[in-house]
Kinemage of the C-alpha trace (Angstrom):
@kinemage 1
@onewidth
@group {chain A} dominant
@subgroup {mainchain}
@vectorlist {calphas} color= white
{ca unk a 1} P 50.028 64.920 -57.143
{ca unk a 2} L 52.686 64.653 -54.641
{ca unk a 3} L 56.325 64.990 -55.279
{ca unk a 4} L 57.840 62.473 -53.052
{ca unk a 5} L 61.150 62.083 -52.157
{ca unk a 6} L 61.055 58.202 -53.745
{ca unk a 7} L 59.381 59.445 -56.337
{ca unk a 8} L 61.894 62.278 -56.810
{ca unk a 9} L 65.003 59.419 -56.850
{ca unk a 10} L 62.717 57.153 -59.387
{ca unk a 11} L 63.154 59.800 -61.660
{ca unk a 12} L 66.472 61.011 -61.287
{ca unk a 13} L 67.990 57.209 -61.301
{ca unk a 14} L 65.951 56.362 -64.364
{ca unk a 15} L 67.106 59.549 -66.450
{ca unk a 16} L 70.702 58.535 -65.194
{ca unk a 17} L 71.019 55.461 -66.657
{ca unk a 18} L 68.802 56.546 -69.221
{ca unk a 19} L 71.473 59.412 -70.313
{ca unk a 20} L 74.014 56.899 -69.924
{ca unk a 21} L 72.433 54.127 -72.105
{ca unk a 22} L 72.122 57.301 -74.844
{ca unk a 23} L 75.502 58.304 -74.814
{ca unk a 24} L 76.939 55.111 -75.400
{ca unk a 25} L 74.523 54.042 -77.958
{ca unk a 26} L 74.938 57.091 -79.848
{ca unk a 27} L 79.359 56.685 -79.421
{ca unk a 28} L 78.788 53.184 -80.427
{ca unk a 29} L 76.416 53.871 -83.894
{ca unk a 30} L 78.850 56.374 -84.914
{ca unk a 31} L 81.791 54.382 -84.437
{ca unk a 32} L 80.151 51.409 -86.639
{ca unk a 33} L 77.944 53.550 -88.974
{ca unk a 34} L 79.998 57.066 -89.176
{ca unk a 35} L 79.056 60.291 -88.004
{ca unk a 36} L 77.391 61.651 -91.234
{ca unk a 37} L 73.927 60.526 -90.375
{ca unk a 38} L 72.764 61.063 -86.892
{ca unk a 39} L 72.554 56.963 -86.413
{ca unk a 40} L 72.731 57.311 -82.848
{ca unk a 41} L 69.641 59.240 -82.245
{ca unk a 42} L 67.832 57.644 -84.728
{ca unk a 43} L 68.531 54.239 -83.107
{ca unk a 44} L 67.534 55.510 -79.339
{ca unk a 45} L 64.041 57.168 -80.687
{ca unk a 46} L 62.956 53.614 -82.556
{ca unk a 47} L 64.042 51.993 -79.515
{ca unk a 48} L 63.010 53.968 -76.996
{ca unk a 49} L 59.301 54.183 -78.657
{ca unk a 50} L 59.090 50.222 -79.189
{ca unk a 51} L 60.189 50.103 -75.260
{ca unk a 52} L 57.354 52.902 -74.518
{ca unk a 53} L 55.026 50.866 -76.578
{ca unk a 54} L 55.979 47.350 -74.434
{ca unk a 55} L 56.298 48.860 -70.797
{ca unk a 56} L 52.566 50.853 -71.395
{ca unk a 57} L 50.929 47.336 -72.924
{ca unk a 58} L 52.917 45.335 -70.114
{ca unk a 59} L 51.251 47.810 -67.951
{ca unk a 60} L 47.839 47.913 -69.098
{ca unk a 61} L 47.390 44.223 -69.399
{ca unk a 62} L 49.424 42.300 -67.167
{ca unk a 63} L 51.467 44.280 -64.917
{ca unk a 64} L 50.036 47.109 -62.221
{ca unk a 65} L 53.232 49.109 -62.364
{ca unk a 66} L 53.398 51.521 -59.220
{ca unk a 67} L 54.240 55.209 -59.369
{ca unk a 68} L 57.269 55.124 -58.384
{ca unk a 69} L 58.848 52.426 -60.925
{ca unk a 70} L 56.010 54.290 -63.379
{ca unk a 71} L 58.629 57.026 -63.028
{ca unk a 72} L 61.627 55.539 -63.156
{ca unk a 73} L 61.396 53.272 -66.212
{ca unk a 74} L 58.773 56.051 -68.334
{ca unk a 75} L 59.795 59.381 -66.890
{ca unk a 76} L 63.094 58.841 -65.744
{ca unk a 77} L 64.581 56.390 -68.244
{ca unk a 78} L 62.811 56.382 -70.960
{ca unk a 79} L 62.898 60.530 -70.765
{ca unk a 80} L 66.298 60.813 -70.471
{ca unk a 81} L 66.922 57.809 -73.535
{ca unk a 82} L 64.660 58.993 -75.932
{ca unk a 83} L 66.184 62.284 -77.534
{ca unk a 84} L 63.647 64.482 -79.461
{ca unk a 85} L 65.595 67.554 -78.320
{ca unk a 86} L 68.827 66.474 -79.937
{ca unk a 87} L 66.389 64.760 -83.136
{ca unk a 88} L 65.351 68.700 -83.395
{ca unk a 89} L 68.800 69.836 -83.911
{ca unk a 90} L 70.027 66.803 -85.948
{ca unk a 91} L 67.355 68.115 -88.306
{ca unk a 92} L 68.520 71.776 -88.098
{ca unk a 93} L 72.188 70.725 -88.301
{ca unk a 94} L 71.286 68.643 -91.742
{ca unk a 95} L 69.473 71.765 -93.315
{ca unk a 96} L 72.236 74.160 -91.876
{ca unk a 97} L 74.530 71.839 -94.063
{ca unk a 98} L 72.932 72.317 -97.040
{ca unk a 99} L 71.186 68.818 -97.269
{ca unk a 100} L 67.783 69.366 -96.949
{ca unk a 101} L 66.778 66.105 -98.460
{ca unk a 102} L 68.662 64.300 -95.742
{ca unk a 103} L 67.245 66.872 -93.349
{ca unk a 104} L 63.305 65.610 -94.643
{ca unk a 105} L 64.404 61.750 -94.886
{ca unk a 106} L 65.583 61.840 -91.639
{ca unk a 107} L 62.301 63.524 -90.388
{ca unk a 108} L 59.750 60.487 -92.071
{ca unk a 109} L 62.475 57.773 -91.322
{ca unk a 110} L 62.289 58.616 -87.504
{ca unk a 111} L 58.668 59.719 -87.136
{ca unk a 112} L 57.461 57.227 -89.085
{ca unk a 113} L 59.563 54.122 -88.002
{ca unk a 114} L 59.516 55.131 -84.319
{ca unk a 115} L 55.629 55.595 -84.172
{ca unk a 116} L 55.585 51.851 -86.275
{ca unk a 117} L 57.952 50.214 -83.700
{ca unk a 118} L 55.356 51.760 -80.513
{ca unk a 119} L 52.853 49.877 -82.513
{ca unk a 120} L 54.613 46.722 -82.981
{ca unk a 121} L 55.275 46.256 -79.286
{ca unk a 122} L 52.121 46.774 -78.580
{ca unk a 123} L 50.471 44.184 -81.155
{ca unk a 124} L 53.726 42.369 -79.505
{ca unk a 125} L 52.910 42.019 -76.267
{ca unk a 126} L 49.460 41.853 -76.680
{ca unk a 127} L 49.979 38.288 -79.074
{ca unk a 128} L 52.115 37.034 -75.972
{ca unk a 129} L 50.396 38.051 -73.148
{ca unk a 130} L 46.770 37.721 -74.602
């Protein structure tokens, strides 16, 4: 595979405004919903699987997506949105405090709710494209 220059600036733009989008949806759930729960990154993982799960269904049945917009919207974007490096410490920071049931909750809630919203956009966009 060949790391073009295009391809290079797909990613790069896409993890831009993906980092962007994550930041201020993590400032805004912790202004509305407090800072005790990680809210933010909870919120970007169940959204950012549901919009892996439409873009990859768009993709396979309607919509021949090229590399380089492949890279921006998956790699780049969706990358630099989704935050299962910060999830891993949100976890670690929740046990550190003592609440280890939080700590587990937090675990099924996101695993299990982000994995359920990839498989609702798919059954999604396959009912309206299908």
């Amino acid at each position: 595979m060949q790391f073009s220059p295009l391809l290079i600036a797909s990613i790069a733009l896409g993890g831009a405004i993906g980092a962007v989008a994550r930041h201020s949806v993590s400032v805004m759930m912790g202004s509305v919903m407090g800072t005790g729960f990680p809210w933010g990154t909870l919120t970007v993982n169940v959204v950012g699987s549901f919009l892996m799960g439409v873009l990859i269904e768009v993709s396979a049945l309607k919509l021949s997506m090229g590399l380089e917009t492949r890279a921006l919207l998956v790699t780049g974007f969706l990358g630099a949105f989704t935050t299962f490096s910060t999830f891993s410490l949100d976890v670690a920071t929740l046990y550190e405090r003592g609440n280890m049931g939080l700590a587990a909750l937090y675990v099924i809630v996101s695993v299990t709710v982000g994995i359920s919203a990839l498989f609702g956009a798919i059954a999604l966009v396959r009912g309206v494209l299908q």
